[in-house]
C-alpha positions as CSV (number, residue, x, y, z in Angstrom):
1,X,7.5,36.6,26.2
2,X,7.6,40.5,27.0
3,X,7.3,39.8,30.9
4,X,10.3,37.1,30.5
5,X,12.7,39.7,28.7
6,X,11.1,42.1,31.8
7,X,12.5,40.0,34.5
8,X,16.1,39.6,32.6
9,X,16.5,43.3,32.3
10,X,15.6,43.8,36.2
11,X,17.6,40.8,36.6
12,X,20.6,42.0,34.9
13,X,20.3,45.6,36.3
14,X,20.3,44.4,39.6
15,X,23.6,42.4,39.5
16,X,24.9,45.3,37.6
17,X,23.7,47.4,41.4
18,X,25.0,44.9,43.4
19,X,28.4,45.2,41.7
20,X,28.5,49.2,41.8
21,X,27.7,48.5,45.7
22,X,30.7,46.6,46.3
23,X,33.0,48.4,43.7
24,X,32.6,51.5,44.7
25,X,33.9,51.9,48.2
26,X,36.8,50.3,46.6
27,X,37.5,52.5,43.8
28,X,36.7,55.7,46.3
29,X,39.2,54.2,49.0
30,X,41.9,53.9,46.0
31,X,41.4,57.7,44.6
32,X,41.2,59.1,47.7
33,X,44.6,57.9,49.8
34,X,45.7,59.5,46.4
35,X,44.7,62.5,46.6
36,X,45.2,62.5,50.2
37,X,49.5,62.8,49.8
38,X,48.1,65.8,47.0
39,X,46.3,67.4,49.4
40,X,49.5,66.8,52.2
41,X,51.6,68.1,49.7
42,X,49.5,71.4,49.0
43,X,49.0,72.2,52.7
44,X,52.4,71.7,54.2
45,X,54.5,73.2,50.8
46,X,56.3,75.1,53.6
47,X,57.5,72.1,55.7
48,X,58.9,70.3,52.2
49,X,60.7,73.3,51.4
50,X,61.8,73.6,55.3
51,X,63.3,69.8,54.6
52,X,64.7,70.1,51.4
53,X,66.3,73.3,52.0
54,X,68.0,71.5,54.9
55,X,68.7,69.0,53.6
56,X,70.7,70.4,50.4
57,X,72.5,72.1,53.6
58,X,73.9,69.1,55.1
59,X,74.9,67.7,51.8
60,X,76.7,70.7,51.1
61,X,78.4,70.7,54.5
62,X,79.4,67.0,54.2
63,X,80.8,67.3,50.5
64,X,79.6,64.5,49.4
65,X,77.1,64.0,45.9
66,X,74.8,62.2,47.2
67,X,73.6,60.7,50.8
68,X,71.3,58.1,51.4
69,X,69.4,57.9,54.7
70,X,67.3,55.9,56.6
71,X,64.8,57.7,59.3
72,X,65.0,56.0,62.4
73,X,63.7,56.2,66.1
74,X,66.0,56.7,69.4
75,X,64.5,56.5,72.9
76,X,67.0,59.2,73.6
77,X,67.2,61.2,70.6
78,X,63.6,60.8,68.7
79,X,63.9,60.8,65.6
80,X,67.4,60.6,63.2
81,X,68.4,60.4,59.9
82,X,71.4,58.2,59.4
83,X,73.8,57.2,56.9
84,X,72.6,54.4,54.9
85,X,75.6,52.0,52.6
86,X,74.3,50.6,49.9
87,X,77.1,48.3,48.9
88,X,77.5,47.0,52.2
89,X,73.7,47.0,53.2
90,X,74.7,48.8,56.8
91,X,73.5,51.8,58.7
92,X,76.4,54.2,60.5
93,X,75.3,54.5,64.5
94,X,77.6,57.0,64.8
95,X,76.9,59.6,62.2
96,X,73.1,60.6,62.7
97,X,71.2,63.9,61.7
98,X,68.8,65.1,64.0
99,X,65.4,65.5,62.5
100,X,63.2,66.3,65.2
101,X,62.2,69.9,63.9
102,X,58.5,70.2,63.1
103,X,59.3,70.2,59.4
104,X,60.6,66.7,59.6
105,X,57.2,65.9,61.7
106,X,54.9,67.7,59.2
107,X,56.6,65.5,56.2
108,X,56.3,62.7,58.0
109,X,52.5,63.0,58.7
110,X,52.1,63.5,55.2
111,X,52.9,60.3,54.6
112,X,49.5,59.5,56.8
113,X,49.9,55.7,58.1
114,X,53.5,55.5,56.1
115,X,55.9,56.9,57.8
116,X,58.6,57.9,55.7
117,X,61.7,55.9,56.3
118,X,64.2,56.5,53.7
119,X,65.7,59.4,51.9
120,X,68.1,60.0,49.1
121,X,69.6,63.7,47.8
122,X,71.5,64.2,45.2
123,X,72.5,68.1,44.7
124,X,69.5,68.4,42.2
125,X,67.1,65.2,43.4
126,X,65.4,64.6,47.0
127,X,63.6,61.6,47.5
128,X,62.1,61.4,50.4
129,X,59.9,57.9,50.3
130,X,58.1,55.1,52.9
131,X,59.4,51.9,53.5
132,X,58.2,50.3,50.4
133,X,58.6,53.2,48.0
134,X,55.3,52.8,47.2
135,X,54.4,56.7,47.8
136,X,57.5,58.8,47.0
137,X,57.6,62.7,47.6
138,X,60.0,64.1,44.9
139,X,61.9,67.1,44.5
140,X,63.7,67.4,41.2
141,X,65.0,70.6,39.2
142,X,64.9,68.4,36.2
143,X,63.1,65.4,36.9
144,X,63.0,62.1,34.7
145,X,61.4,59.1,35.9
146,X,64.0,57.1,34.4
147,X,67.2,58.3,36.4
148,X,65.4,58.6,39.1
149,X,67.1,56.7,42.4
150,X,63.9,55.4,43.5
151,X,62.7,55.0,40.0
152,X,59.3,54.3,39.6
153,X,57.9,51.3,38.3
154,X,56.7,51.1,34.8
155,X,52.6,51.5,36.4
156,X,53.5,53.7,38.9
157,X,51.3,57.4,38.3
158,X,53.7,60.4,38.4
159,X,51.5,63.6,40.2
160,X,53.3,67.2,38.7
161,X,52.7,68.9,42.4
162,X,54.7,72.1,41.5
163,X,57.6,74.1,42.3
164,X,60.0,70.9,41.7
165,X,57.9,68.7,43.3
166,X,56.6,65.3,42.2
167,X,54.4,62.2,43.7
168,X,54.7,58.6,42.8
169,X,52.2,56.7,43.4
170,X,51.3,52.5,42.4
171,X,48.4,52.1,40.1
């Protein structure tokens, strides 16, 4: 009787291994591309501040309230931000924004195998996200998740990253 309850134990304490084996690469690989676009975020402060500062600049200089921008490649130009129309689901070839300073580069490596592709300012909002706004880089002076243009989804984590600054990231 005692060596049968033995065996179940072992029995059950190995599956319980054998799950751990498998899990845990899993959960690691999860936590850690999140606190990889943390870590981004900490070591290249300077190139998000480079971006945004610009980036307040040009909507400034166009007097607009709010742009929305797509990052694109040109064989001739590299990379450019253009005008994005929402209503009419179109992107202006003729208005472009060069962003081929190594701010723009350093942001865009943040992103690690995203490349960010789309960007939205608003005089106190940047959103500066990958294709599909599953990691979002945030600057807001008064940020709430539920104005937000991008607006996260209802499990999406919100990361606090300082001086403005937010991550979204899917749960």
């Amino acid at each position: 009787m005692k060596k049968s309850k033995i065996r179940i134990i072992i029995g059950i304490a190995g599956i319980l291994l054998l799950l751990l084996t498998f899990a845990s690469p899993l959960l690691i690989m999860y936590y850690a591309e999140e606190q990889y676009f943390i870590d981004q975020y900490k070591k290249n402060k300077a190139a998000f501040e480079d971006v945004k500062d610009e980036l307040l600049l040009i909507l400034e200089k166009t007097n607009v309230t709010e742009l929305n921008l797509v990052v694109s490649y040109d064989r001739e130009k590299g990379h450019i931000l253009q005008y994005y129309n929402r209503t009419t689901y179109s992107i202006d070839n003729d208005n472009f924004i060069d962003a081929n300073g190594e701010s723009y580069d350093i942001v865009n490596e943040s992103f690690g195998d995203f490349s960010f592709s789309k960007i939205y300012v608003t005089h106190n909002y940047i959103c500066l996200s990958e294709e599909g706004n599953n990691y979002q880089y945030i600057y807001s002076v008064d940020y709430k998740p539920d104005a937000a243009h991008y607006a996260p989804r209802d499990d999406d984590k919100i990361h606090k990253l300082g001086n403005d600054w937010y991550l979204i990231t899917p749960n």
